[in-house]
C-alpha positions as CSV (number, residue, x, y, z in Angstrom):
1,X,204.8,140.7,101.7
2,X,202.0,138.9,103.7
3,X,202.6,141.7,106.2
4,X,201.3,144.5,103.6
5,X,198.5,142.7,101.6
6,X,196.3,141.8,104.4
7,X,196.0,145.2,105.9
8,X,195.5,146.7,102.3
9,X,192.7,144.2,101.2
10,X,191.6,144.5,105.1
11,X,190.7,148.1,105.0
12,X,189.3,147.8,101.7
13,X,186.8,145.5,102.7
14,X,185.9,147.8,105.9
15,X,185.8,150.7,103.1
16,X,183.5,149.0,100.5
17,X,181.9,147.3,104.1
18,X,181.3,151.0,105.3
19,X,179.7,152.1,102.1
20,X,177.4,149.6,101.8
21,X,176.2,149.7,105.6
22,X,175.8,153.7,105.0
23,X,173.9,153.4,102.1
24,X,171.6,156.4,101.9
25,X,171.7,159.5,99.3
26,X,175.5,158.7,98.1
27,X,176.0,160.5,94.5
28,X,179.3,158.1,94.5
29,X,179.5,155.2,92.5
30,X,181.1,151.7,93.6
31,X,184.5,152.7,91.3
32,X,185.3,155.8,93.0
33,X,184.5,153.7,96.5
34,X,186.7,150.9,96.0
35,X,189.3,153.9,94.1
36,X,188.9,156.1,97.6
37,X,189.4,153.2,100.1
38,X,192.7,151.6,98.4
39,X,193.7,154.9,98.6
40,X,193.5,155.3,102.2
41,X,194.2,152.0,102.8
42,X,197.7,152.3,100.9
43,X,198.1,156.0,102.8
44,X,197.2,153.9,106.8
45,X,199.6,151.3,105.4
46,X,202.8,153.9,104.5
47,X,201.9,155.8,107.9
48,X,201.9,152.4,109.9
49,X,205.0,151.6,108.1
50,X,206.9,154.4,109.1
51,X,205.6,155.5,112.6
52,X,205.5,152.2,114.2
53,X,208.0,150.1,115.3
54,X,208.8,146.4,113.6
55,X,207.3,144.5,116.0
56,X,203.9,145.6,116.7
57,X,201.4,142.8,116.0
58,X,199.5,143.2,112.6
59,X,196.2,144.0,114.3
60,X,197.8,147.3,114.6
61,X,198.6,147.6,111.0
62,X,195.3,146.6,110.5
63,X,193.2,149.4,112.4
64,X,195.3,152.3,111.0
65,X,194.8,151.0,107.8
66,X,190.7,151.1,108.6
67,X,191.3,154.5,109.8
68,X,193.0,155.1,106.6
69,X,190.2,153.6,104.5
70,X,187.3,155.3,106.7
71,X,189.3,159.0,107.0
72,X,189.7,159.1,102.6
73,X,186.0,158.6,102.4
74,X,185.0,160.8,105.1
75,X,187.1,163.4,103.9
76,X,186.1,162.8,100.3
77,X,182.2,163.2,101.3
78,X,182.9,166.3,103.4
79,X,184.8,167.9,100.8
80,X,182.1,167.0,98.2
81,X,179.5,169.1,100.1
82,X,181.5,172.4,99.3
């Protein structure tokens, strides 16, 4: 259980982290933020889950789930430009 709630609430801190750092002309509010990075926190978390193996040390669960977190809100703001 430990083993998925601190990459979870680890890439959603680097999410809301990442939008508050990169704070310019956003039209998104906080909501959809902390909505976007669970999301690609919980999608890191499923792909860690099932790509790597058992034993690798949770500081590798925790980068893809910050690559999860970061990707859904890049990919949300470049999809929001067309």
């Amino acid at each position: 259980m430990l083993r998925r709630i601190v990459p979870l609430s680890f890439g959603f801190g680097v999410g809301i982290a990442a939008r508050f750092l990169l704070n310019s002309h956003h039209s998104v509010n906080l909501l959809l933020t902390i909505t976007l990075s669970l999301a690609g926190s919980v999608a890191g978390q499923i792909a860690a889950e099932q790509l790597l193996p058992r034993d690798c040390p949770i500081r590798v669960y925790l980068a893809v789930t910050t690559i999860g977190a970061l990707a859904m809100l890049l990919a949300f703001s470049i999809v929001k430009e067309f």
